[in-house]
DSSP file (Angstrom, degrees, kcal/mol; ACC not computed):
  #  RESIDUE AA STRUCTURE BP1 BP2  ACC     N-H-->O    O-->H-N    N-H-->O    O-->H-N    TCO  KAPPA ALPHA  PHI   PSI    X-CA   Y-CA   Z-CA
    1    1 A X              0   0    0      0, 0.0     2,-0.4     0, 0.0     0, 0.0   0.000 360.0 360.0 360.0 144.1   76.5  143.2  -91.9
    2    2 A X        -     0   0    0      1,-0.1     0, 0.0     0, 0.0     0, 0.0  -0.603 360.0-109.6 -89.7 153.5   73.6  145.5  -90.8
    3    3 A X        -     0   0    0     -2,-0.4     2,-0.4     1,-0.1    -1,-0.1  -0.265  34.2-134.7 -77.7 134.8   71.5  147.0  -92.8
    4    4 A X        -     0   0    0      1,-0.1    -1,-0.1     0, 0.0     3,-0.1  -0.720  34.0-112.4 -95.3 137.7   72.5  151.3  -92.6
    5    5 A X        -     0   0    0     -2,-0.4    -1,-0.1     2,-0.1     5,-0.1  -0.400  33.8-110.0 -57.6 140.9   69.0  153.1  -92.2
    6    6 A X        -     0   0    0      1,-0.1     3,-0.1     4,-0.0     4,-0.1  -0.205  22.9-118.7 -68.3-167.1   68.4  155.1  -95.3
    7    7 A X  S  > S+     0   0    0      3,-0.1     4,-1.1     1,-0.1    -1,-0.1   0.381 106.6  62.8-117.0  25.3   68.7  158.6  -94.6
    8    8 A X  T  4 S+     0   0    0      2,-0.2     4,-0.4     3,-0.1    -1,-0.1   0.220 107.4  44.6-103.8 -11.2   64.8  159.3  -95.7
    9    9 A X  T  > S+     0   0    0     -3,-0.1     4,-0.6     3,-0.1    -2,-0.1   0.240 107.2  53.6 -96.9  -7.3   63.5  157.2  -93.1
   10   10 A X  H >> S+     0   0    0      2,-0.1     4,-1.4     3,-0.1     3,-0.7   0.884 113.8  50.3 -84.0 -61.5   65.6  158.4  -90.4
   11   11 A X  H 3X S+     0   0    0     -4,-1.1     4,-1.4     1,-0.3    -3,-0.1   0.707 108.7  44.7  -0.6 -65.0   64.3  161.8  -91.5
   12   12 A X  H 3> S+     0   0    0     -4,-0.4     4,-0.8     1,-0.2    -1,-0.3   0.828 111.7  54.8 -92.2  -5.9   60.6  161.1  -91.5
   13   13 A X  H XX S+     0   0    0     -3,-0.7     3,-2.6    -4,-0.6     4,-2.2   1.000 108.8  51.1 -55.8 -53.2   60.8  159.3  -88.2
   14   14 A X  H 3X S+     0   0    0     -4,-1.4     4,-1.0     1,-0.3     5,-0.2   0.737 108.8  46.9 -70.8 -17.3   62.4  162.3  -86.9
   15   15 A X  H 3X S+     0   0    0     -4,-1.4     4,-1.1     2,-0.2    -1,-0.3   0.618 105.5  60.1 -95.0   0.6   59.6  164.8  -88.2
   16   16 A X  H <X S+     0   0    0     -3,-2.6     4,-3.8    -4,-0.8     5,-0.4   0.884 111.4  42.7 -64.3 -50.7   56.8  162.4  -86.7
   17   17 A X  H  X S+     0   0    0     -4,-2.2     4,-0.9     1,-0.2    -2,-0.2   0.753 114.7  48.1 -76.6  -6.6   58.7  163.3  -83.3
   18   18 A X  H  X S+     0   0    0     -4,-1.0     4,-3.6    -5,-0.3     5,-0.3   0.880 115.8  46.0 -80.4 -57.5   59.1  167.1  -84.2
   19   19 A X  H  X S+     0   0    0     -4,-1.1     4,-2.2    -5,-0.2    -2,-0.2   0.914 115.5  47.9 -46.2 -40.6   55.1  167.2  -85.3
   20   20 A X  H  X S+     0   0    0     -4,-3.8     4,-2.7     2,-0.2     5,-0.5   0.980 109.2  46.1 -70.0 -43.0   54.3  165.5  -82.3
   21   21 A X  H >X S+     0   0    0     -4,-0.9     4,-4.3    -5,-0.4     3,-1.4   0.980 114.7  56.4 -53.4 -53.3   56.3  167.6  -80.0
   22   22 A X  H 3X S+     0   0    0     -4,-3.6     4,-2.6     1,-0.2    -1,-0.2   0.861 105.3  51.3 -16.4 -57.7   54.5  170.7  -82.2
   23   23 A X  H 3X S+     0   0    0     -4,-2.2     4,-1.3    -5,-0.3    -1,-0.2   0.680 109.1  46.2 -88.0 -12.1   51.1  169.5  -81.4
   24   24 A X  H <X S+     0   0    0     -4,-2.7     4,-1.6    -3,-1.4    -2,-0.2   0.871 114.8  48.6 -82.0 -54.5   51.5  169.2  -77.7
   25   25 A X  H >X S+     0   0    0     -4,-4.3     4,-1.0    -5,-0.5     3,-0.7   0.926 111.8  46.1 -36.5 -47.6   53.0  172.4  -77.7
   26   26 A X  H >X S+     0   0    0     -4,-2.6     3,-1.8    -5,-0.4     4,-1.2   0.971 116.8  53.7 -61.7 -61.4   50.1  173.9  -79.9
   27   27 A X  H 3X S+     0   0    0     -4,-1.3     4,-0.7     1,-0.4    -1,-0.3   0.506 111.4  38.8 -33.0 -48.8   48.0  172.0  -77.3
   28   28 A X  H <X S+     0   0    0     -4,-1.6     4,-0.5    -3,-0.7    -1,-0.4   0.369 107.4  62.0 -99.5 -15.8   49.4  173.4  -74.4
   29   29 A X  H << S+     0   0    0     -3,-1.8     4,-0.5    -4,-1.0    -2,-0.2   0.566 109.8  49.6-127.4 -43.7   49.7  177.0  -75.8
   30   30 A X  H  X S+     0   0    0     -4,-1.2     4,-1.5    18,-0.2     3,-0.3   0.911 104.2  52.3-104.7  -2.2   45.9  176.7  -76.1
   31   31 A X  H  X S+     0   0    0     -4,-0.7     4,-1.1     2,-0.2    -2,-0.2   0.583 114.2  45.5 -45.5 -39.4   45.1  175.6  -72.8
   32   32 A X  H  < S+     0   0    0     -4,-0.5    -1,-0.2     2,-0.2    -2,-0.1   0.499 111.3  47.4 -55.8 -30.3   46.9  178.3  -71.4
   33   33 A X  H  4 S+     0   0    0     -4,-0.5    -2,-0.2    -3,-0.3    12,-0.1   0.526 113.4  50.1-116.5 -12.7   45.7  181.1  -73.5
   34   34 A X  H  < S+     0   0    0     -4,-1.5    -2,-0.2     1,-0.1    -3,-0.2   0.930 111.9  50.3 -69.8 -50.5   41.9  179.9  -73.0
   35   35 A X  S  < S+     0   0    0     -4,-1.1     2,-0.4     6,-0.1    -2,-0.2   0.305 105.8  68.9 -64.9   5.0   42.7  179.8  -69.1
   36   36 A X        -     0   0    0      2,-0.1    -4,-0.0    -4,-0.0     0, 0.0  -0.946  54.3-167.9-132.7 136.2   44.3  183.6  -69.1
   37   37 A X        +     0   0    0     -2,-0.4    -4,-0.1     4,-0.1    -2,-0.0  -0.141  54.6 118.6-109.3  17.6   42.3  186.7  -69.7
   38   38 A X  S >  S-     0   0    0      1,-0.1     3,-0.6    -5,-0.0     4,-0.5  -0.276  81.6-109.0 -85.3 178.2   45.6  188.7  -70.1
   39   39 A X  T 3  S+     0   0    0      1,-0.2     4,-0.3     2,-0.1    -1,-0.1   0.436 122.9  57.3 -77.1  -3.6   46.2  190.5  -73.7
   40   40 A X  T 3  S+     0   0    0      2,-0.2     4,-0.3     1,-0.1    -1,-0.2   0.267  84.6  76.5-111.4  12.3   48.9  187.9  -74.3
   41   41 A X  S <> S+     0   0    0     -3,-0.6     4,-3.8     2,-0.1     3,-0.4   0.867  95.8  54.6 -72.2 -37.2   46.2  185.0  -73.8
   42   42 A X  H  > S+     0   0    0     -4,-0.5     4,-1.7     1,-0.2    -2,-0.2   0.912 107.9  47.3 -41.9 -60.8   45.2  186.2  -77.6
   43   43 A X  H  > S+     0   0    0     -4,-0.3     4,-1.6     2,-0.2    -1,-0.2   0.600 108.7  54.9 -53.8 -31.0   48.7  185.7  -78.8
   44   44 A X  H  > S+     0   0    0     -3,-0.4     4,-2.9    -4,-0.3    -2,-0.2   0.878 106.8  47.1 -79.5 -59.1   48.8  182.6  -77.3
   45   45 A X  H  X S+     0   0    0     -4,-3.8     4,-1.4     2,-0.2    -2,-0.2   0.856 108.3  57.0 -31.9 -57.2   45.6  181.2  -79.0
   46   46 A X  H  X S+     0   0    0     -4,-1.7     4,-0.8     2,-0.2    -2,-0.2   0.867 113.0  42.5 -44.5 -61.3   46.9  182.5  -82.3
   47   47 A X  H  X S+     0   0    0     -4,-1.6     4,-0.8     2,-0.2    -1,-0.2   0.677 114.0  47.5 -61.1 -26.5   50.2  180.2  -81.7
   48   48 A X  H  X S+     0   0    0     -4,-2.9     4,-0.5   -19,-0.2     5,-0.3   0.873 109.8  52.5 -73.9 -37.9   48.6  177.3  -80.5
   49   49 A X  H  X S+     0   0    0     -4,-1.4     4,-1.3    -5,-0.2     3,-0.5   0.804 121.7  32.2 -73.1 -48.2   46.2  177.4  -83.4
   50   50 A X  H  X S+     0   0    0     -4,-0.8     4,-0.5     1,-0.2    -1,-0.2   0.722 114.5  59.3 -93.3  -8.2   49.3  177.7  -86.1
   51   51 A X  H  X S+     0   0    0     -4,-0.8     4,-0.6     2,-0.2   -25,-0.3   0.743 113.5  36.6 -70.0 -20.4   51.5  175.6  -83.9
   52   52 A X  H  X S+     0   0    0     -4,-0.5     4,-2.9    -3,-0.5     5,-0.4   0.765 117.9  55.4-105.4 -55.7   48.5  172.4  -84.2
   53   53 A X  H  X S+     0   0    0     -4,-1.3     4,-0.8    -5,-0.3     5,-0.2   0.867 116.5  34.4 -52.2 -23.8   48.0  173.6  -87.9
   54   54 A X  H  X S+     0   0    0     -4,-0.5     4,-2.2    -5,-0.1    -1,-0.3   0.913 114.8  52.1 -91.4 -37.7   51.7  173.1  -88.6
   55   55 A X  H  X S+     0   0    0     -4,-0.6     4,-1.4    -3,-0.4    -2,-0.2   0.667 110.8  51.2-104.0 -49.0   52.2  170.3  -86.5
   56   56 A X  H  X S+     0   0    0     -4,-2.9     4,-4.0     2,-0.2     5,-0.2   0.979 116.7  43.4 -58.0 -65.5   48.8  168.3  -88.5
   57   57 A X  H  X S+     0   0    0     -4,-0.8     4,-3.2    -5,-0.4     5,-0.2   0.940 110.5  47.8 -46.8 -69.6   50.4  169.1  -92.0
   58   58 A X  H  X S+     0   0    0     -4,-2.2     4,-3.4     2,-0.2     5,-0.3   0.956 114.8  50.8 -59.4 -53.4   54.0  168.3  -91.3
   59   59 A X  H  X S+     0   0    0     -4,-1.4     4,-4.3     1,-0.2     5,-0.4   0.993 113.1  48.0 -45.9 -70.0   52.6  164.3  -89.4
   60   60 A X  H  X S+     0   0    0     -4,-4.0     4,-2.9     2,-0.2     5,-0.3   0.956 111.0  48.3 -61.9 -39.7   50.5  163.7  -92.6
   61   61 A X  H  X S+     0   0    0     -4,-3.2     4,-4.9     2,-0.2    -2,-0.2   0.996 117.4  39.1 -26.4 -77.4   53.3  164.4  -94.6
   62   62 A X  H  X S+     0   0    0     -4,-3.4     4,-1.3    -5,-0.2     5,-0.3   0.909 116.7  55.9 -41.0 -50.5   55.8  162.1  -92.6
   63   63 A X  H  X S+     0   0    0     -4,-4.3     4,-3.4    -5,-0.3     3,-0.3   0.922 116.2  30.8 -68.7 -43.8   53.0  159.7  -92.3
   64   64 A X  H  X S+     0   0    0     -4,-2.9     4,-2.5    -5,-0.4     5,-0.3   0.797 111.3  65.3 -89.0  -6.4   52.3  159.2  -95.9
   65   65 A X  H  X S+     0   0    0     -4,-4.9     4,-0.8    -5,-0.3    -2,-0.2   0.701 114.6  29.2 -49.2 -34.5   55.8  159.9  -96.7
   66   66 A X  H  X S+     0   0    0     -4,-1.3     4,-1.6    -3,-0.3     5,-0.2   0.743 117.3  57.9 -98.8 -45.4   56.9  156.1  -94.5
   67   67 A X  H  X S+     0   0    0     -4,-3.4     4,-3.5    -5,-0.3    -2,-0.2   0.992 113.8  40.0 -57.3 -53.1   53.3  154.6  -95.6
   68   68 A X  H >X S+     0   0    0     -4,-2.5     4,-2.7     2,-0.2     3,-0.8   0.981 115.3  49.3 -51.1 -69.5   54.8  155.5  -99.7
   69   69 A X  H 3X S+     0   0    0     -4,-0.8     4,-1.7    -5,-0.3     3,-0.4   0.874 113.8  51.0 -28.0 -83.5   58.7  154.2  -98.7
   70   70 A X  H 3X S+     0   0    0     -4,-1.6     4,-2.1     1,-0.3    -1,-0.2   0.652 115.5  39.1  -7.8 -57.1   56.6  150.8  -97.2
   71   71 A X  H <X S+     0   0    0     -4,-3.5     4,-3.1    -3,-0.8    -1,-0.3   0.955 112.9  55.6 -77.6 -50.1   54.7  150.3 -100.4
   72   72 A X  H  X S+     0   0    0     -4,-2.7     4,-1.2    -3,-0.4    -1,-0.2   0.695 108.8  49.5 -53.5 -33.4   57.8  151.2 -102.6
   73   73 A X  H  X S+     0   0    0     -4,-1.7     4,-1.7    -5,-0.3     5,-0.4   0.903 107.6  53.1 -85.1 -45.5   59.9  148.3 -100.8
   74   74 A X  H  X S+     0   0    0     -4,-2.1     4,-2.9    -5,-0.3     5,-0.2   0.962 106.0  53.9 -58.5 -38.0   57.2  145.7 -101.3
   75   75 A X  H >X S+     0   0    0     -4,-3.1     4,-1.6     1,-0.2     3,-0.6   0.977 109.8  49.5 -43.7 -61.8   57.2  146.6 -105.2
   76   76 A X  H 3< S+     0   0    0     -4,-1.2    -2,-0.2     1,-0.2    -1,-0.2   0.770 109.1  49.6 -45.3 -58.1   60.8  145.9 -105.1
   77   77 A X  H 3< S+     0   0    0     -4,-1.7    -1,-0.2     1,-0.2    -2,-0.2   0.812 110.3  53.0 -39.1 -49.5   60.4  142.7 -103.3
   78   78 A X  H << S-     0   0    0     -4,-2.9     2,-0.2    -3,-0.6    -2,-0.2   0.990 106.5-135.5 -59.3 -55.7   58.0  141.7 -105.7
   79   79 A X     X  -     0   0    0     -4,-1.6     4,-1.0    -5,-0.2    -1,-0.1  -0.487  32.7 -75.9 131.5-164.7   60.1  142.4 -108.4
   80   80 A X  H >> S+     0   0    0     -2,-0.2     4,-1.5     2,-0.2     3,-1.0   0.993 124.2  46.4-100.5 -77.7   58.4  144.7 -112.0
   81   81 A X  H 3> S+     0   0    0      1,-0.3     4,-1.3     2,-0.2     5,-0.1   0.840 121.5  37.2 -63.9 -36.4   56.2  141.4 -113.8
   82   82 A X  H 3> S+     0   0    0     -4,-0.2     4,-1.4     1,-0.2    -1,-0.3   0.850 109.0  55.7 -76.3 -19.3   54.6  140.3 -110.6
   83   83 A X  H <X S+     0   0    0     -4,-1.0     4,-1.3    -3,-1.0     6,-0.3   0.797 111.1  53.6 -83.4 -30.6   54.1  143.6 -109.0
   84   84 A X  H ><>S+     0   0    0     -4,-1.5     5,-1.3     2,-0.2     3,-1.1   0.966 112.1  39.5 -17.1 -96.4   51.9  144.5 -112.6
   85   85 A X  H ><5S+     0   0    0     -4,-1.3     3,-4.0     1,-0.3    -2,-0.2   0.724 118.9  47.4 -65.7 -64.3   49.7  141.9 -112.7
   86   86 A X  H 3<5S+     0   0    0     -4,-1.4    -1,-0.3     1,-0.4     2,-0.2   0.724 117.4  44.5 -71.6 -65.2   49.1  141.9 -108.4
   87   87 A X  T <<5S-     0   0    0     -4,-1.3    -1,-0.4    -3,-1.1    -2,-0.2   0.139 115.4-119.3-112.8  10.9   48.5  145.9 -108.3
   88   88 A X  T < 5 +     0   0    0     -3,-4.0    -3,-0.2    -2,-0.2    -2,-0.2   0.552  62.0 154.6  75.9 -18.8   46.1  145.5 -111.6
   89   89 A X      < -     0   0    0     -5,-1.3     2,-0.4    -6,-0.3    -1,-0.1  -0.171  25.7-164.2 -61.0 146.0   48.8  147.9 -113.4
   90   90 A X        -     0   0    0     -6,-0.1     2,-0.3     0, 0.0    -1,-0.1  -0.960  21.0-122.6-132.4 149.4   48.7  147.2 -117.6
   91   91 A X        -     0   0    0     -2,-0.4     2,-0.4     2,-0.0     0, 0.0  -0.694  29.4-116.0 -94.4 160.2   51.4  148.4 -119.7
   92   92 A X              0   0    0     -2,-0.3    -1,-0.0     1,-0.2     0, 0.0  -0.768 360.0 360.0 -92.9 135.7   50.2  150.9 -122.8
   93   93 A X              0   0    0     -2,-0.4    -1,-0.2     0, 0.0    -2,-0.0   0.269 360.0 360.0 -90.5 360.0   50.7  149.6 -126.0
């Protein structure tokens, strides 16, 4: 049998591909609103600016969100006495 994705890693792959889409948008929102002198180039700036800002946040989330999963299956692998002594960890007495 194959192994079923968990559904916390199908998740943060899918909010890398929402943030990215975000940050082109934001991208493109301010490329547009630098090249236009209109009163809605202002509006445009504003949104690419929270669109990038949102878009930054949500990616480092996701990112350290899969980097954490990663580390959290190699503990497991290791098993709880080797994964101590290898990571420096001491139990309190």
């Amino acid at each position: 049998m194959g192994q079923v994705p968990s559904i916390k890693r199908v998740w943060t792959f899918l909010e890398i591909v929402i943030s990215t889409t975000l940050l082109v948008a934001g991208l493109f929102m301010l490329q547009e609103g630098i090249a236009n002198k209109s009163t809605g180039a202002v509006a445009m700036l504003i949104l690419g600016a929270v669109f990038i800002t949102l878009s930054v946040i949500s990616l480092i989330y996701a990112i350290r969100s899969l980097l954490w999963h990663r580390y959290m299956l190699q503990v497991a692998k290791l098993g709880p006495a080797t994964s101590q002594y290898e990571h420096g960890l001491r139990e309190k007495a």
